[in-house]
C-alpha positions, 0 to 999 in steps of 0.5 A, spaced: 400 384 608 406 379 606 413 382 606 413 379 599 407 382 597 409 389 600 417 388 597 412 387 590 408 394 591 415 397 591 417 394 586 412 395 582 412 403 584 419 403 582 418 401 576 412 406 575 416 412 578 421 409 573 417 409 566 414 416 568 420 420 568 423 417 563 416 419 558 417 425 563 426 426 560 424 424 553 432 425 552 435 425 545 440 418 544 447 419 546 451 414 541 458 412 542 463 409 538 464 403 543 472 403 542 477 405 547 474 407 554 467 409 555 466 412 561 458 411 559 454 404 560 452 403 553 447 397 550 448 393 544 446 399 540 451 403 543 446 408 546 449 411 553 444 407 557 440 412 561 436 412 569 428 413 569 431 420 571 434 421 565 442 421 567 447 417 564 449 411 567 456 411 569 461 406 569 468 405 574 471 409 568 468 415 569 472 420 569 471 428 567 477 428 563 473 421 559 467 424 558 470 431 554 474 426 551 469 420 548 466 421 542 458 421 540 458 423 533 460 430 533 462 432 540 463 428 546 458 423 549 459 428 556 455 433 552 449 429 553 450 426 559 454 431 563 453 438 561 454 441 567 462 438 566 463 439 559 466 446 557 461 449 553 465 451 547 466 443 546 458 442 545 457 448 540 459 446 533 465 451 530 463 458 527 463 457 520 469 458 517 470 465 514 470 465 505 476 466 503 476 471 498 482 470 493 485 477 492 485 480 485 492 481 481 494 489 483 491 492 476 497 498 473 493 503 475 488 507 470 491 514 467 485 518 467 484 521 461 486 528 463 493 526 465 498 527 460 504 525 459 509 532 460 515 533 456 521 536 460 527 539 458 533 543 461 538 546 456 544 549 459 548 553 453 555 556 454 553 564 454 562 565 451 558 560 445 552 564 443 555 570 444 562 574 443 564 576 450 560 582 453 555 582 448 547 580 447 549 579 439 548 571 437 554 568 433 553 563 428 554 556 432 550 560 437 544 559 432 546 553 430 545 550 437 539 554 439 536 551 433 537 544 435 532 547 442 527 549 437 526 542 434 526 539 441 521 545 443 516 542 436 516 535 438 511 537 444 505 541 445 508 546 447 506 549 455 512 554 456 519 555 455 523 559 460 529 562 458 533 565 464 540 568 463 546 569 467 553 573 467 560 573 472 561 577 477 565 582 472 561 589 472 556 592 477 550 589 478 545 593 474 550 593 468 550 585 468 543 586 470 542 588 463 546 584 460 543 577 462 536 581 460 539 582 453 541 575 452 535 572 454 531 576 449 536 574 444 535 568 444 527 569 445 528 572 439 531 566 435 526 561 437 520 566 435 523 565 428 524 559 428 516 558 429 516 558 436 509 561 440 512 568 443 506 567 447 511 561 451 516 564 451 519 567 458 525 570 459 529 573 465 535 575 468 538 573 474 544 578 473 551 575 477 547 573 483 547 566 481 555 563 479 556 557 479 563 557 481 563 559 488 570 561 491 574 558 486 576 563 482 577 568 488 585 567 488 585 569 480 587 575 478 589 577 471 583 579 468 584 574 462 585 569 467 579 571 470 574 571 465 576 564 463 575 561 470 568 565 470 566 562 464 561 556 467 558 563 471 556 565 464 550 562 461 543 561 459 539 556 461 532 554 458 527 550 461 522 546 455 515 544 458 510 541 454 505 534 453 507 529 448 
């Protein structure tokens, strides 16, 4: 056989070595956009160009950087080509992107039905104006005055009313007891009759243990003199709770 019929076998093996594997690597097109620098040999159709083997035909510009960086489409044309190269997060598409859900207006919030609306009212009266001093008797403005507490009391449904009643600090303990007691029936009392329920009506007394004017009148001491320094300690104070 002539060196140029055996350089046509090899020719002719190559050529069917070469048309098998490329049945054999059915590969899918790597498609470039054929600007700037293609590191990947590419037809007129822009399709990299691929060996019998299947392998990408590289050109002099070939670089590991040039193959993450060409454009084929959606990812870059070393996917196709280089995978092995080619981070494997470039080739895979992005997650899909989380939906944005947009927030509602924050709602005043529901007040269920069986919350109600409370009324609450605090009355301090001065104990010399509803009464003479040392006495549970109430005077005309005393009255007076605890007529006003009764309409405030009417204009809700009513839950309770406190009384508590308070003396100074002249006498013993259990007389000012009594006395602080007196007054606050007194004035429960009153408000009974100006149509108040008895039933919510609570009265207390708190005797001399509760003064409100501290050491200020320790140096005072002319009884005159010391029941008017004492006087914010006598008092009565009410406590009105109901629902508008």
């Amino acid at each position: 056989m002539t060196k140029h019929h055996k350089k046509l076998l090899a020719l002719a093996a190559i050529a069917s070595i070469g048309l098998s594997a490329s049945s054999a690597f059915a590969l899918e097109d790597v498609v470039v956009d054929g600007t700037g620098t293609v590191p990947y040999a590419i037809d007129a159709r822009k399709v990299v160009t691929r060996s019998g083997a299947g392998l990408c035909w590289r050109t002099g510009y070939w670089t590991a950087a040039a193959a993450e960086t060409a454009p084929a489409g959606e990812f870059p044309a070393g996917c196709g080509c280089d995978p092995d190269i080619v981070p494997k997060d470039k080739c895979e598409p992005p997650p899909p992107p989380v939906p944005v859900v947009a927030e509602e207006p924050a709602s005043e919030p529901v007040t269920p039905a069986a919350t109600r609306d409370v009324g609450q009212e605090k009355v301090r009266l001065n104990a010399d104006f509803l009464f003479d001093f040392n006495q549970a008797v109430l005077k005309p403005e005393g009255r007076s005055a605890l007529g006003d507490v009764a309409a405030q009391a009417k204009q809700l449904q009513l839950e309770v009313v406190i009384v508590t009643g308070h003396t100074d600090r002249i006498g013993g303990d259990a007389y000012n007891q009594r006395l602080s007691e007196r007054r606050a029936a007194a004035v429960k009392n009153f408000l009974v009759d100006q149509g108040i329920d008895a039933s919510r009506i609570y009265t207390e007394g708190k005797g001399r243990t509760q003064p409100v004017t501290g050491t200020q009148c320790n140096s005072v001491k002319a009884r005159q003199a010391l029941i008017e320094c004492l006087q914010p300690d006598r008092r009565v104070d009410i406590e009105i709770i109901g629902t508008r």
